[in-house]
C-alpha positions as a Markdown table, in Angstrom:
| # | Residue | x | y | z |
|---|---|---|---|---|
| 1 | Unk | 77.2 | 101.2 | 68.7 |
| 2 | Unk | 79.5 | 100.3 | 71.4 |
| 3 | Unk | 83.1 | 102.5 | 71.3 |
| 4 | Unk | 86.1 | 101.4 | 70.7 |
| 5 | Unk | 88.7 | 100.4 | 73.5 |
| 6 | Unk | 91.0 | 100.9 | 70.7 |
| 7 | Unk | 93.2 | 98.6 | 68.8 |
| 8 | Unk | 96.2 | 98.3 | 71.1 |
| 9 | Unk | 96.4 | 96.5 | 74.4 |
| 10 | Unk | 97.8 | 98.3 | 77.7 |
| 11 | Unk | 100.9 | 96.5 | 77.2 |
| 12 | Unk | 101.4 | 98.0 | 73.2 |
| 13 | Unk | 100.0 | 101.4 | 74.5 |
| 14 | Unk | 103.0 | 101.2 | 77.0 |
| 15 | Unk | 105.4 | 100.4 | 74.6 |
| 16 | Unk | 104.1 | 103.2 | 72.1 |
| 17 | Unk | 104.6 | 105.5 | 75.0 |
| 18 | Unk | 107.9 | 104.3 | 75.4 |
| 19 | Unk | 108.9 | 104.6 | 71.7 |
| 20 | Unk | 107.4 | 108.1 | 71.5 |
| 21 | Unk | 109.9 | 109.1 | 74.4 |
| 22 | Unk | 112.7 | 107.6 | 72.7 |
| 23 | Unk | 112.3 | 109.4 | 69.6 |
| 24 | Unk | 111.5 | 113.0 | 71.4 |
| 25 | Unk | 114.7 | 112.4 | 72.9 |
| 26 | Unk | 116.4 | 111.2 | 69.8 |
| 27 | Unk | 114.9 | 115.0 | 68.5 |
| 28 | Unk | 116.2 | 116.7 | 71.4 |
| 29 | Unk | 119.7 | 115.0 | 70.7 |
| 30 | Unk | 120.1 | 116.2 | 67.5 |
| 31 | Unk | 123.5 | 117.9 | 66.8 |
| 32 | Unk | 121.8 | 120.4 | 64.2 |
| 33 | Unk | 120.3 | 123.7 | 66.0 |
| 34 | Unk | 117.9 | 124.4 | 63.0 |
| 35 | Unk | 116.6 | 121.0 | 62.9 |
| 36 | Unk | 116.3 | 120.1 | 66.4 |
| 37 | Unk | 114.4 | 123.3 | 67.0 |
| 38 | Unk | 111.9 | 122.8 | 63.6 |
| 39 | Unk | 111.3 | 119.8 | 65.2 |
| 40 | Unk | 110.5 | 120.0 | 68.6 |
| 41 | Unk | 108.3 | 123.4 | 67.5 |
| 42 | Unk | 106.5 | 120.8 | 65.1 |
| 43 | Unk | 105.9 | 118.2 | 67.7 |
| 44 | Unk | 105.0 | 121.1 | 70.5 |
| 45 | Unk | 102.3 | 122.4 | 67.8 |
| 46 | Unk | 100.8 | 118.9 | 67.3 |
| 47 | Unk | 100.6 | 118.5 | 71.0 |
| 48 | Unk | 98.9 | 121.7 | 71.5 |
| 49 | Unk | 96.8 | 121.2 | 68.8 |
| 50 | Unk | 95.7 | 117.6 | 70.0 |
| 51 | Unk | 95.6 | 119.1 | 73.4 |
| 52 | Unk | 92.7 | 121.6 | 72.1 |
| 53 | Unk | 90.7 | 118.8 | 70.6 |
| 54 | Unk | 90.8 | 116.9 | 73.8 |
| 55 | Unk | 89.7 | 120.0 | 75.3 |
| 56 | Unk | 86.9 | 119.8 | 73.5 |
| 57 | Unk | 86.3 | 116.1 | 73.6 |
| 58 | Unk | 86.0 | 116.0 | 77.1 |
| 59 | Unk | 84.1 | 119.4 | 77.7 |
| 60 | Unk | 81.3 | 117.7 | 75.0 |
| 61 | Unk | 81.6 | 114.6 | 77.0 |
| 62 | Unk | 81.3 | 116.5 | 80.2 |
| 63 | Unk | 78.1 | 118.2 | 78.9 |
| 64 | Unk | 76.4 | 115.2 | 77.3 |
| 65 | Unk | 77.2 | 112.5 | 79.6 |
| 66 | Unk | 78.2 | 114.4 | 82.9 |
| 67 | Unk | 80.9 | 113.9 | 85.5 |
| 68 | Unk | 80.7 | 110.1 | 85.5 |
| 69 | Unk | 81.9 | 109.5 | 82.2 |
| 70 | Unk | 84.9 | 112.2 | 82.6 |
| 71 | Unk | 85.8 | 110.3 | 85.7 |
| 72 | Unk | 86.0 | 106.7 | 83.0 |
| 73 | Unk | 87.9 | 108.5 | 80.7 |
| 74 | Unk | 90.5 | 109.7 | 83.3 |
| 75 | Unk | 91.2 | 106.1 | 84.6 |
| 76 | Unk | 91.9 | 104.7 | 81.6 |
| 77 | Unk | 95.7 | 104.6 | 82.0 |
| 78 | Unk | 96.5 | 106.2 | 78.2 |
| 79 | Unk | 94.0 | 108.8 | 78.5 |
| 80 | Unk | 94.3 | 109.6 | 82.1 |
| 81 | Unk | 97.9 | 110.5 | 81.0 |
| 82 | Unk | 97.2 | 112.8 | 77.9 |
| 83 | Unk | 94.3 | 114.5 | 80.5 |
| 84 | Unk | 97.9 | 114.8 | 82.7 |
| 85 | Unk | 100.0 | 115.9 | 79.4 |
| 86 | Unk | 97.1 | 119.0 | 79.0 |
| 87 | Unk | 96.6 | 119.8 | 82.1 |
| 88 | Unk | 92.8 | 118.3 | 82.0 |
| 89 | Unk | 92.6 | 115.7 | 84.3 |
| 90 | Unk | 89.9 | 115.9 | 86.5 |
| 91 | Unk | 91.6 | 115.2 | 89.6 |
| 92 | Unk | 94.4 | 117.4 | 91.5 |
| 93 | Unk | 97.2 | 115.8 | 92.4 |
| 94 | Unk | 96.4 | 115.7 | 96.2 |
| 95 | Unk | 93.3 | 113.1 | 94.9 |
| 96 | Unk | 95.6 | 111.4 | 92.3 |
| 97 | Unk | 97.9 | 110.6 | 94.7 |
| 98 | Unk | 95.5 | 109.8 | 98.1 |
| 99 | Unk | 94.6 | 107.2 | 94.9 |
| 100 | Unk | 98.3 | 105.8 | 94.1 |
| 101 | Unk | 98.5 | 105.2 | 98.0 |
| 102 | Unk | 95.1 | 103.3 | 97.9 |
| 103 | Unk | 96.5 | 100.9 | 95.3 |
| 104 | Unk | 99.2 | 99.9 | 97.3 |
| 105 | Unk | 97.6 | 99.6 | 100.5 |
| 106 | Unk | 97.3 | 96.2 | 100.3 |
| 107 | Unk | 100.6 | 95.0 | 99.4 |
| 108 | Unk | 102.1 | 97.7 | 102.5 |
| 109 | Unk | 99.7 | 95.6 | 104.8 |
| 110 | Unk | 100.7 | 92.5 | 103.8 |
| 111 | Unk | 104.4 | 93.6 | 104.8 |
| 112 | Unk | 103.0 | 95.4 | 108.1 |
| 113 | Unk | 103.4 | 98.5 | 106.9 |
| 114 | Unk | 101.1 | 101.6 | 106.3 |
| 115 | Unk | 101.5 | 105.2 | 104.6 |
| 116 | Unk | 100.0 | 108.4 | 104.9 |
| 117 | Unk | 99.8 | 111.4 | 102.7 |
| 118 | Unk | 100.8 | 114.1 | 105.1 |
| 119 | Unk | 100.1 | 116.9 | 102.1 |
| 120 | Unk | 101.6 | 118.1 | 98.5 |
| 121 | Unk | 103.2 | 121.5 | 98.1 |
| 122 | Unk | 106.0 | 123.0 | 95.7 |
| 123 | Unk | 105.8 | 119.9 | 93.6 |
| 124 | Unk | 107.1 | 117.4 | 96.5 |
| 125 | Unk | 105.0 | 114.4 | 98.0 |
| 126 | Unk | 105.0 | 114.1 | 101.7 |
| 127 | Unk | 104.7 | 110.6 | 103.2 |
| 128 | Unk | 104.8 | 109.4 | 106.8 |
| 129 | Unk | 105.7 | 105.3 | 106.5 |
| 130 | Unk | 103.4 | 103.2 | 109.4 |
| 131 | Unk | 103.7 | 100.2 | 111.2 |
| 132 | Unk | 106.3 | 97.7 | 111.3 |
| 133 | Unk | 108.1 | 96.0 | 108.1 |
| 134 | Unk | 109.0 | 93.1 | 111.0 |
| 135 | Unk | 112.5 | 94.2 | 111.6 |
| 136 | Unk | 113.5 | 93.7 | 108.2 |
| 137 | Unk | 115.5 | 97.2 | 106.3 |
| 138 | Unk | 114.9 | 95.9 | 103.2 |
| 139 | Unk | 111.6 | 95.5 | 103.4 |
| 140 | Unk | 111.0 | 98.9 | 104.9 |
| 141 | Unk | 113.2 | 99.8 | 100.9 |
| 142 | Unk | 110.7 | 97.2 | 99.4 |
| 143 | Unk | 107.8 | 99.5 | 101.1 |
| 144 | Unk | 109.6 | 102.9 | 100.1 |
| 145 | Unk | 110.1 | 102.0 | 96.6 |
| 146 | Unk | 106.4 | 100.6 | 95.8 |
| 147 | Unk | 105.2 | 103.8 | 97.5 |
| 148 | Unk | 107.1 | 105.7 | 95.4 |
| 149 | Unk | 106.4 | 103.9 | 92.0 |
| 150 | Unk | 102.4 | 104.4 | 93.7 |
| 151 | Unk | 102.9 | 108.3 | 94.0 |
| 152 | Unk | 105.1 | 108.9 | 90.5 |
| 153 | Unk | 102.4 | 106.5 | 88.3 |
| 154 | Unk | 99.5 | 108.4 | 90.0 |
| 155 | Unk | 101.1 | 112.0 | 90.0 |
| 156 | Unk | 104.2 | 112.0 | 87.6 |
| 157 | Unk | 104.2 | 115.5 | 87.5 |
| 158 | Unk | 105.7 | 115.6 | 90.8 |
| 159 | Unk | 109.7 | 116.8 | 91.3 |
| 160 | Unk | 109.5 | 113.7 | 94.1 |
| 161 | Unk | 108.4 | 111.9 | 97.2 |
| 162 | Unk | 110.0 | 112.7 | 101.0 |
| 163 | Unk | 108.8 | 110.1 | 103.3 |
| 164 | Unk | 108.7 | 110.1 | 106.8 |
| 165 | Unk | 108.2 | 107.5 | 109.4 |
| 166 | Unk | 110.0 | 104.0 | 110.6 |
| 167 | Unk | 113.3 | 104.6 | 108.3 |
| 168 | Unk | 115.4 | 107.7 | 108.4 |
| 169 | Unk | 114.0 | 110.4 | 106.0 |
| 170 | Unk | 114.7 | 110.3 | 102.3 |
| 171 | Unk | 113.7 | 112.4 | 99.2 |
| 172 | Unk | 113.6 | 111.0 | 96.2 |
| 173 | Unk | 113.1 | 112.3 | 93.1 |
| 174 | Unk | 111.2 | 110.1 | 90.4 |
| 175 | Unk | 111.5 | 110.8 | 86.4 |
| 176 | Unk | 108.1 | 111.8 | 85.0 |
| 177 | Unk | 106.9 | 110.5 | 81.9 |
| 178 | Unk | 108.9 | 112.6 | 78.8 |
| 179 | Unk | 105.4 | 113.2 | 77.5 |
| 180 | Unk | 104.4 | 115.1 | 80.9 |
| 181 | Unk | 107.8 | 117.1 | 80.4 |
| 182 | Unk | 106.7 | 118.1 | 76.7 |
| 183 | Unk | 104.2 | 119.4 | 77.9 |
| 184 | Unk | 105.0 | 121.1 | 80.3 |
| 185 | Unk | 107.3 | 123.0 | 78.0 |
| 186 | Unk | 104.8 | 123.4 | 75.9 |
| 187 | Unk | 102.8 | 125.0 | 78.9 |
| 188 | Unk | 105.6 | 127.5 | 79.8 |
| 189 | Unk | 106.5 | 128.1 | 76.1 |
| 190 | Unk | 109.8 | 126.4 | 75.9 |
């Protein structure tokens, strides 16, 4: 029996995603104390509670199938994310991003441009931006901004991205996913 890749396409999964947030903030909004917190304890015990079964998923897949199949499961967008969510993926974030930056290698190129990770540390992304964008400032924005959307798909857990290199210095500082910040609430016990 072959698995399932599940009923939803990529584009559904993203939109699910996106509904999901909506609603978490919708709880979060709520003007009533009682019911806001009852509700975001609920949805912080589900996520732990899902977060231990794909504990458990993975470690039987780890054991059964080895490191191969964990490293399948990881680049599947949706499930690369929950690994994210619980603190499971495979990967730290210095690989996750080296990764992002890979991706978009060939679109900087195409622009004459190049990046390089220069390291992560207390949560921030350093980049140094290579090679010439052929005079053009918006283009070296263009490069800057598909960097950034590289780093903050590969590594959303990241406070944001400093880069270095052919324009003057900026930090930015990308949203992560809602669902990474649930988590990570969940994680601190907020």
């Amino acid at each position: 029996m072959t698995p399932s890749r599940g009923a939803l396409d990529d584009r559904e999964v993203r939109a699910r995603v996106e509904e999901v947030e909506a609603l978490l903030s919708a709880l979060d909004a709520l003007p009533d104390d009682r019911a806001r917190t009852t509700a975001l304890d609920a949805v912080q015990a589900v996520v732990e509670l899902y977060g231990e079964a794909l504990a458990r998923v993975l470690g039987g897949v780890s054991e059964s199938c080895g490191a191969a199949a964990v490293r399948r499961l990881a680049d599947d967008e949706l499930i690369g994310h929950l690994l994210l969510v619980h603190d499971l993926h495979p990967d730290s974030v210095e690989a996750r991003v080296l990764r992002g930056l890979d991706e978009v290698r060939p679109y900087l190129r195409s622009h004459g441009g190049g990046v390089e990770l220069l390291g992560v540390a207390d949560g921030m992304a350093r980049v140094k931006l290579e090679g010439s964008c052929h005079g053009c400032p918006s283009s070296t924005a263009t490069l800057r901004h598909a960097i950034e959307e590289a780093v903050r798909k590969a590594a959303p857990e990241l406070d944001g991205i400093v880069a270095e290199g052919t324009a003057p210095p900026a930090r930015t500082a990308p949203e992560p996913a809602a669902l990474v910040q649930l988590a990570g609430a969940a994680r601190n016990g907020a």
